[in-house]
N, C-alpha and C positions, 0 to 999 in steps of 0.2 A: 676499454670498458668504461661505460659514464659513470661511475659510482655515485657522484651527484644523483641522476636519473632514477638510479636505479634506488638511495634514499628514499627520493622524492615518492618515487613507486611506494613503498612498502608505506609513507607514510600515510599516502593516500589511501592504501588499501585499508588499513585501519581506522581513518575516520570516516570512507564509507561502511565498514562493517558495524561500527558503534551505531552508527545513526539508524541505518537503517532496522537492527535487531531493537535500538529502544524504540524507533517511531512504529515498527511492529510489535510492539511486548511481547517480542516472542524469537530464540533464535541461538544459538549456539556460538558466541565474540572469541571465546579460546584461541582456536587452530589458527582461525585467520588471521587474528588480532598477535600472535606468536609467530607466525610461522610466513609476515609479509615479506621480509626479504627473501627466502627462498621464491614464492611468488613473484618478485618481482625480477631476477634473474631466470626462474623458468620461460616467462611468458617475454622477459626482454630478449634476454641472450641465447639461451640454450634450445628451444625449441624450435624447428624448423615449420615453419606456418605462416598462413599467411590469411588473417579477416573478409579479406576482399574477396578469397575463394576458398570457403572453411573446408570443404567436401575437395580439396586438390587431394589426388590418389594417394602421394608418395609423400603427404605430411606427416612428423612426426604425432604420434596419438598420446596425447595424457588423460590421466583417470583418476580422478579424485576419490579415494576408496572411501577415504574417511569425509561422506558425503554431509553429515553434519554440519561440518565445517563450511558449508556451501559458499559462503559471502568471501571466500580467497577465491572461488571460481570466479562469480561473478562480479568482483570487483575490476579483478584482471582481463574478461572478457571485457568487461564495457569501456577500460583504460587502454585495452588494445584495437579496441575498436569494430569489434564483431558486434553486427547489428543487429543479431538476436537481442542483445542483454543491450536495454537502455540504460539511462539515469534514471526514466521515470519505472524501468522495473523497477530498478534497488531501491526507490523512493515508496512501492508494494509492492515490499519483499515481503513473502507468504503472504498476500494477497488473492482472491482469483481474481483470476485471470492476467498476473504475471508470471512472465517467462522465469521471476525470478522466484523459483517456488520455495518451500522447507528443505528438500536436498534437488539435488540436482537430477533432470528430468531431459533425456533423450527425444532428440527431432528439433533442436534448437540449436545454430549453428554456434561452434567448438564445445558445444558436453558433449562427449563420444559417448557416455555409458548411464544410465540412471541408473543412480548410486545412493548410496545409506542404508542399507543393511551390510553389517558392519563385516568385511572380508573379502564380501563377493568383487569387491573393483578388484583387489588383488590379484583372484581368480580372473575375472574378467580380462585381466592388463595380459596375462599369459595366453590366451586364449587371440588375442592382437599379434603376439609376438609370436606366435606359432604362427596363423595367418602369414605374417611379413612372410618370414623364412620358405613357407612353400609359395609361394608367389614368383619371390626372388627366383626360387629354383626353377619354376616353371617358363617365365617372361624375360629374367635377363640372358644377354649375352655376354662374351667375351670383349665387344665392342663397347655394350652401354649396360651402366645396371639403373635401370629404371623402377626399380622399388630397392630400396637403399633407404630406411627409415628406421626411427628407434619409436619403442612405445615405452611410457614412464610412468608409474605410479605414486600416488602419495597416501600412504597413511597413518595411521595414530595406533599409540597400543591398543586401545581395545578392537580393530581389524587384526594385530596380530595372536590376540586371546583367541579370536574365532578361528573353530578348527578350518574352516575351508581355506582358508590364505594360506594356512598350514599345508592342507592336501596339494593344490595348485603350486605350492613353493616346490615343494619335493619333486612335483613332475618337473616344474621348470629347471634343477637342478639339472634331472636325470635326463634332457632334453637339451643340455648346453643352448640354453637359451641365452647368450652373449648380448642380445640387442633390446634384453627388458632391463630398465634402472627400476628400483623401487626405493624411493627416499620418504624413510621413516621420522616423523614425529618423535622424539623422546622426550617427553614435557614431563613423565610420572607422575601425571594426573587424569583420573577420570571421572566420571560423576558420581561416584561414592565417595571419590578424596584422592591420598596416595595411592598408586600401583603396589605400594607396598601391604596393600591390604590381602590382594590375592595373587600376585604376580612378582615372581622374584627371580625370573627363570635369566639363565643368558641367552637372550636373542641372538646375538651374533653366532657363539657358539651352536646354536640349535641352525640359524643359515647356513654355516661353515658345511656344517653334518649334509644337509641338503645339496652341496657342492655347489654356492654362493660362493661369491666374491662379498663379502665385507667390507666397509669402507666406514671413518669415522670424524666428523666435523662439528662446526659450530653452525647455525642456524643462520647466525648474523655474522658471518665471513664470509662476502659475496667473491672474492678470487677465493677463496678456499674451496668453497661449493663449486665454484669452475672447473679448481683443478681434480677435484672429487669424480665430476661428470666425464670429465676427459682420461681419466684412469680407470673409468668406468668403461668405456667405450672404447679404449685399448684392449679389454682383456673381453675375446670375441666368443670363449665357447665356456663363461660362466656369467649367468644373470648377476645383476651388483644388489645389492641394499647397500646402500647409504645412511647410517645412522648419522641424523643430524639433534644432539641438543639443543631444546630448545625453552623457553619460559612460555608457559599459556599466559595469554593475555595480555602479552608483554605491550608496556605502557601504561597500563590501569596502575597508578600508585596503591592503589589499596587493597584491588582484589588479582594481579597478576599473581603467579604461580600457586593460585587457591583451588579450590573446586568451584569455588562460588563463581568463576568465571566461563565455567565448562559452556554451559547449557541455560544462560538466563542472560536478560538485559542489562548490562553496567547499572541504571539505573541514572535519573537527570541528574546526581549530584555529581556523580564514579564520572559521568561524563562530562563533564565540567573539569572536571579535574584533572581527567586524562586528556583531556586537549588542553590544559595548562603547562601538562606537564612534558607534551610532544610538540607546543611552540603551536597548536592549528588554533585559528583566532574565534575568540568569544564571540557565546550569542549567535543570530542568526547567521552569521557572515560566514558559522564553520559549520554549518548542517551542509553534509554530504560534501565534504569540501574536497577537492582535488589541487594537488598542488599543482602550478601552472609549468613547472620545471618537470615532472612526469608526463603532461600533456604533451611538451615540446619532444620529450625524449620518446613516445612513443612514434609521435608524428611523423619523423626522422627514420624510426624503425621501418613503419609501413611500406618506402619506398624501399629498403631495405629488403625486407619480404617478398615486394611484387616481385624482385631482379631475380631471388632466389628461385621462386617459381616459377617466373619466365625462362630463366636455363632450363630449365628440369624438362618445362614443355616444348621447347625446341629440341632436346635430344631425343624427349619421344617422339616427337614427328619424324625425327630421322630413325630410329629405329624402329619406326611405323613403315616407313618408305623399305627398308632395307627389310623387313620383316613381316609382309602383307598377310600371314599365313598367321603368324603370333596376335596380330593387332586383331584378326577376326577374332578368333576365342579372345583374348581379351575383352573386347566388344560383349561377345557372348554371357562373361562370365560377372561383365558389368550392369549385364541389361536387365537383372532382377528377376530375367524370365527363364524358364525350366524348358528345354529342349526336348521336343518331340521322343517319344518311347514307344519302341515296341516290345511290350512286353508278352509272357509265354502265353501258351492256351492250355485249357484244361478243360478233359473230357467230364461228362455228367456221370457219378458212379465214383470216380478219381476221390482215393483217401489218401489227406494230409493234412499234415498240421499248417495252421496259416503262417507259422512263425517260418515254416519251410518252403511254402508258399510265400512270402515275403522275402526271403533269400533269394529265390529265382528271379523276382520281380527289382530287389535289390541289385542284382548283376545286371541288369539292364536299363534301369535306371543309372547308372554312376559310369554304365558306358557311354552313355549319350549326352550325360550331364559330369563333363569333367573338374567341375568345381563342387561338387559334391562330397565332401569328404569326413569321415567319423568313424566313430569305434562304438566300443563296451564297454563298462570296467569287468574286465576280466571274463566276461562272459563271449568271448567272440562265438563258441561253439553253441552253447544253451542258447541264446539270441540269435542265433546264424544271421549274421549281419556280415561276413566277412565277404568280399568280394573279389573277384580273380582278377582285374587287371593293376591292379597295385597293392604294391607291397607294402608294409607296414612304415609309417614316419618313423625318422632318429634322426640323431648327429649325424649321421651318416648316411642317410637318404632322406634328403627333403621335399623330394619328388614324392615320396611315399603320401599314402590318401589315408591310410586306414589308423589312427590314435589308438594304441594299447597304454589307455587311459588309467589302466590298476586299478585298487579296489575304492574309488575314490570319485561316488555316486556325484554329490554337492560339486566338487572340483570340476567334476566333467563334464558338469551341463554348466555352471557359469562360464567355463573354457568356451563352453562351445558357443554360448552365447558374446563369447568376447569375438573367437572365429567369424561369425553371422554378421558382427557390429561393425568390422574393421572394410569389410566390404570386398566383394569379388571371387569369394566362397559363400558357400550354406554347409551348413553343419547337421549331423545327425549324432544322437548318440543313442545307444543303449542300454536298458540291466532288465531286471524282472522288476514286472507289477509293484511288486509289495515294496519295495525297496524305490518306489517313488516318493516315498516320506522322505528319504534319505537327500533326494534333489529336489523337493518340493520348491523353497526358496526364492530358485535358479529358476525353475519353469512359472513362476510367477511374477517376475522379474522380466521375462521372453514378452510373457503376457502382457506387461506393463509398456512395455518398446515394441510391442506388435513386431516382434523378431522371428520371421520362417523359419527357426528351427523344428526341426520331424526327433521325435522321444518316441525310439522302438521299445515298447512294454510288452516283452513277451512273460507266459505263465502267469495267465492273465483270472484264472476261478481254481476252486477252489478241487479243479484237475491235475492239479498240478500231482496232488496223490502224496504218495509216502515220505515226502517231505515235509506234510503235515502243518498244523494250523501258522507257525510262524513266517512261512513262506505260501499261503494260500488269502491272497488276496480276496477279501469282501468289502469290505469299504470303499479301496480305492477307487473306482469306478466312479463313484459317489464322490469323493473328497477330489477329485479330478473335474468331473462337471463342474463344481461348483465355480473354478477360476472362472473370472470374467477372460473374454477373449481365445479361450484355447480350446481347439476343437478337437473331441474322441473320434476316432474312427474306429471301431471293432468289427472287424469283417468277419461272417460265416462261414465262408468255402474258401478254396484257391483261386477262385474269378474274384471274388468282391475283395482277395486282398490283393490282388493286382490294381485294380481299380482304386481302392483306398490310398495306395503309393502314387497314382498319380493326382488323386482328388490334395493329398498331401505337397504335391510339388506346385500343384495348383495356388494353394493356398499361399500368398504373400504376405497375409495382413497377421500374421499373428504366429504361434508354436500351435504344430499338430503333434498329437499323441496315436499311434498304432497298437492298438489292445490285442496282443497275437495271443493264439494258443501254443499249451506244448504237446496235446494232445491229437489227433489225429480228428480233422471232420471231415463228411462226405461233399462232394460237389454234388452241388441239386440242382435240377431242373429249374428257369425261371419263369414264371406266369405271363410277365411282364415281357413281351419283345424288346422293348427299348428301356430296359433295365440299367443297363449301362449309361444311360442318360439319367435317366429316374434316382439312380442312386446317388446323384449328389444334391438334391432336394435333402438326403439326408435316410429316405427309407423307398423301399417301392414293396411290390406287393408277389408276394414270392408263390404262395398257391390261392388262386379263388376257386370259390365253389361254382359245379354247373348249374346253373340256373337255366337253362333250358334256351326259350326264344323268352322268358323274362326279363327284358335288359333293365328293370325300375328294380329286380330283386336286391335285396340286402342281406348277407349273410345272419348265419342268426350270433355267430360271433366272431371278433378279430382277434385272434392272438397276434399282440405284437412281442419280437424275441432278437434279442442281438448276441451277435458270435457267436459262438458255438451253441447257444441254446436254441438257434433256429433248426438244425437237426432234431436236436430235444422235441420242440412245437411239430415238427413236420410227423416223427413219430406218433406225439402224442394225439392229433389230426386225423392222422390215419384212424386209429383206435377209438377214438371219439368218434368218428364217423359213423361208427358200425349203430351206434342209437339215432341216426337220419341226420344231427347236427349238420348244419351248413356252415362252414369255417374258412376263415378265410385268414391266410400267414402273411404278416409281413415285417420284414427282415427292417431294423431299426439299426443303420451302420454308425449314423449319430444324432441324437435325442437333441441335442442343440442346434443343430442345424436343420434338424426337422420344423423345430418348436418355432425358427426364426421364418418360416414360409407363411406366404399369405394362404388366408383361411381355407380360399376353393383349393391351394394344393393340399393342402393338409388332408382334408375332406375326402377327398378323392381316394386316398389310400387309408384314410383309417374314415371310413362312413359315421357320418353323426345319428345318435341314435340305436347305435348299434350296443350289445354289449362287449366290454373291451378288457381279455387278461393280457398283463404283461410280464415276460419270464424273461429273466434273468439270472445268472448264479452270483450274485451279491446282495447289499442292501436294498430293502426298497425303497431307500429315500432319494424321491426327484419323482417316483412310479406316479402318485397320489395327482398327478396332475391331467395323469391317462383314464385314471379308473378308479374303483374305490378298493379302501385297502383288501379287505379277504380277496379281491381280484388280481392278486399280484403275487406270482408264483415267485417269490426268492427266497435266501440264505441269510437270515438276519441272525444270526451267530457265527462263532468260528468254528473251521474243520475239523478235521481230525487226520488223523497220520493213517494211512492205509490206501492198498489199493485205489487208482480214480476210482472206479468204476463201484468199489464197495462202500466208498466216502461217500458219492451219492446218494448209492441206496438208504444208506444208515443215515444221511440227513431229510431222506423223502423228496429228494431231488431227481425224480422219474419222470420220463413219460407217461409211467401209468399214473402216477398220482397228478400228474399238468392232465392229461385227459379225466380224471375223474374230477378237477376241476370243471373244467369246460364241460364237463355234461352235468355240474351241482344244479 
């Protein structure tokens, strides 16, 4: 080990972290400015990786949870030499348009995760290491193991204030997760002051309980940290934390182990000072300065790296050759793309729930698509998510597909966005509607890394019935559109949610959302012959009126309606018709995806000039862009507890009352 180097490392890392958070007046010096030599021995010694090829399969993944701290990634990226992260990012650091943004920001080679909401890497890092393990299970043999990697964590107390690090810890316990390290910050400071303000708990203790391995060092013991990692990585069927102490800021003489170091620029004098006081030379000579004995010792590393990686890809070619059958799916499960479905049929008349409708569509999806894999929390039955050719994941079957996730909404969509991130699975998870506040976070976070996770939300209005207003979803619908990037699907019948699952596998670029019912709806008839094509425009047109040999006529109105209220509209159509109304339905599976069509498709299905209600059983905010407001049949209060069918009535949420709209 060069400890020289490795010095040098940490030394550097600190006076690019100063320069760059004062030359930005803006940034958080603590973590990184504290916590360089761990840095410098992750990125020298302990990590299996290599710059030259950041995306190699079987590298080891780190996750900087406490993404605040951003300038110990980026320092080390740019000293390791991955081309993402320049000298002239960290020179605009939080700048636009550098790679070197305020936390760390996914698509830029070695950040695995966009991080800084403060737990979720944690979560995240478990969500990698479950990944590994079924992979392992699936790909290696007796001859070669070809995914053979650890994924590592780092964060600071206030990721482990946040309960989700919490929730993710306890799976990983229960999950003999042996191949995730998680090394903790203990500096007992955050930006209020001491930990001792609000935080007095025992961490390790509270690990132990989780079925952790515990481990305990110094920050600045780099064979100590070594031999930490490596007793880490002995013990194979409990995840480690590593509590390392440490000083925030260490080297600032005047504001290390304060608050005042947390979250602000040293300031030009602290920095004067501090590079007096760490030996890096005056004036301009030491802006952004790297020590030239770090340089050498990375440089040295490099080739180091390439060798490691070169083995790795010569055994998989031979267990490519030896395994022509493994290396397809492989291939397969690398290529981003969703494998052909045949999914069930359903007759016209046919009652059910989409959510059941979704389960059928769900078995044959994750049979054709073997990298497919996800749960519930605790909902496998209410969600029917569960699927028949794999058995549930554990210690003891890591072949298993299906994660009984427990009650642990937040944990199990960063998980699964950690699964999604690590690469060579996609992930799905489940719970009810109303209980997407609970993982909001996590799917906005999907949204931000344009990550193809699929969130089945089933008990989706306010049908849901005698479970009553805390579990009848109205807003979310609404509080859901609004994410930039994430697309709803809320299908009507058991045809448009067959089609929504694969418009959902379809989708690459972002998280889809599945808005199922628990209630039963009818399979309708569609107006539309090539509906099935039509419906990923976003809406197509479910009954028009006969208009005779008129082909210029225009109905005299559109009701547009999603999910189960296009039953509601088909009814209420019916009934309105009997006053001669010309009405024309059409089924609306996702408003954003509509609203993103050029104008003639748009038009096409919803006629300009026409008059236009729109029914839904939620808010109407987002409607107002369709129609004017008295033209929008919703639910802009909360349920009540009672029968679906009498919750309706008692909120005015009828057929007769949507028709005696449409005939106002």
């Amino acid at each position: 080990m060069n400890i020289n180097g490795l010095e040098k490392t940490a030394l550097s890392v600190r006076a690019l972290t100063m320069d760059a958070i004062q030359k930005a007046n803006s940034g958080h010096p603590g973590l990184p400015m504290g916590a360089a030599e761990l840095g410098a021995i992750l990125y020298g010694e302990l990590l299996r990786h290599d710059p030259a090829k950041a995306d190699w399969a079987d590298r080891d993944r780190f996750v900087l949870s406490a993404g605040h701290g951003c300038m110990f990634l980026y320092s080390l990226l740019y000293l390791a030499g991955y081309p993402d992260i320049t000298l002239e990012d960290i020179k605009s650091f939080r700048q636009i348009g550098s790679h070197a943004a305020g936390h760390p920001e996914y698509g830029f080679a070695g950040i695995e995760s966009t991080s800084g909401p403060l737990g979720q890497g944690v979560a995240t890092s478990v969500g990698m290491a479950i990944a590994e393990t079924m992979l392992a299970a699936r790909f290696n043999t007796p001859a070669h193991k070809i995914v053979d990697h650890y994924t590592y964590a780092f964060c600071g107390d206030g990721c482990l204030q946040e309960g989700v690090s919490g929730e993710a810890s306890s799976l990983a316990g229960h999950l003999e997760l042996g191949k995730l390290i998680v090394f903790y910050d203990s500096n007992k400071i955050t930006i209020d002051g001491s930990t001792e303000l609000s935080f007095t708990e025992d961490v390790a203790k509270r690990y132990e309980a989780y079925g952790w391995q515990v481990l305990r060092g110094s920050m600045y013991d780099f064979e100590g940290i070594a031999r930490l990692t490596a007793q880490a990585k002995a013990e194979t069927k409990k995840p480690s934390l590593i509590i390392l102490t440490s000083i925030i800021g260490k080297g600032s003489p005047n504001k290390q182990n304060t608050a005042d170091v947390h979250g602000a620029p040293l300031g030009a004098e602290e920095v004067a000072a501090t590079r007096a006081n760490l030996g890096i030379p005056a004036g301009p000579a030491g802006d952004f300065y790297t020590a030239p004995e770090a340089v050498e010792y990375f440089k040295a590393k490099q080739a180091e790296w390439k060798k490691v990686r070169e083995s790795w890809q010569a055994e998989f070619d031979v267990w490519s050759k030896e395994n022509p059958d493994k290396r397809k799916e492989w291939d397969q499960f690398y290529s981003g793309k969703a494998a052909p479905v045949s999914c069930p049929a359903f007759n016209a008349g046919d009652k059910i729930a989409t959510r059941t409708a979704g389960n059928k569509a769900l078995a044959a999806v994750t049979a054709a698509n073997k990298n497919l894999v996800g749960g519930a929390a605790d909902l496998k039955g209410p969600n029917a998510v569960g699927f028949p050719d794999s058995g549930p994941y554990s210690p003891a079957c890591r072949e298993g597909r299906y994660i009984h996730f427990g009650i642990r909404e937040f944990a199990m969509a960063a998980i699964s966005n950690g699964i999604t991130l690590h690469g060579g699975l996609r992930a799905f998870c489940a719970t009810f509607m109303v209980f997407s506040d609970y993982l909001r976070p996590a799917l906005r976070l999907a949204a931000l890394m344009k990550l193809p996770v699929i969130f089945v939300l089933t008990h989706d209005s306010i049908f849901v019935g005698e479970d009553g207003p805390t579990h009848q979803p109205v807003e979310h619908l609404a509080a859901l559109r609004v994410i930039p990037g994430i697309r709803i699907l809320r299908p009507a019948d058991a045809e448009e949610t067959t089609e929504a699952w694969a418009i959902a596998l379809e989708n690459q670029n972002g998280p889809t959302a599945l808005a199922l019912t628990r209630q039963n709806t009818t399979v309708f008839p569609k107006a539309d012959p090539e509906w099935r094509n039509t419906i990923r425009t976003g809406a197509y047109i479910v009954k028009k009126p006969d208009f005779g040999a008129d082909s210029a006529a225009k109905p005299d109105v559109v009701v547009i309606a999603t999910g189960s209220e296009v039953n509601l509209a088909l009814e209420a159509a019916q009934l309105a018709a009997q006053n001669g109304k010309k009405i024309q339905i059409v089924s609306m599976i996702s408003r954003e995806l509509f609203e993103s069509q050029p104008k003639a498709i748009r038009e096409a299905i919803v006629p300009p000039g026409v008059r236009v209600i729109c029914c839904e059983a939620g808010v109407r905010s987002g409607w107002e862009r369709w129609t004017k407001p008295e033209d929008i049949f919703s639910i802009d209060r909360f349920g009540e507890s009672g029968p679906a069918a009498k919750v309706a009535e008692h909120l005015g949420f009828t057929a007769a009352a949507l028709a005696a709209l449409i005939n106002k």
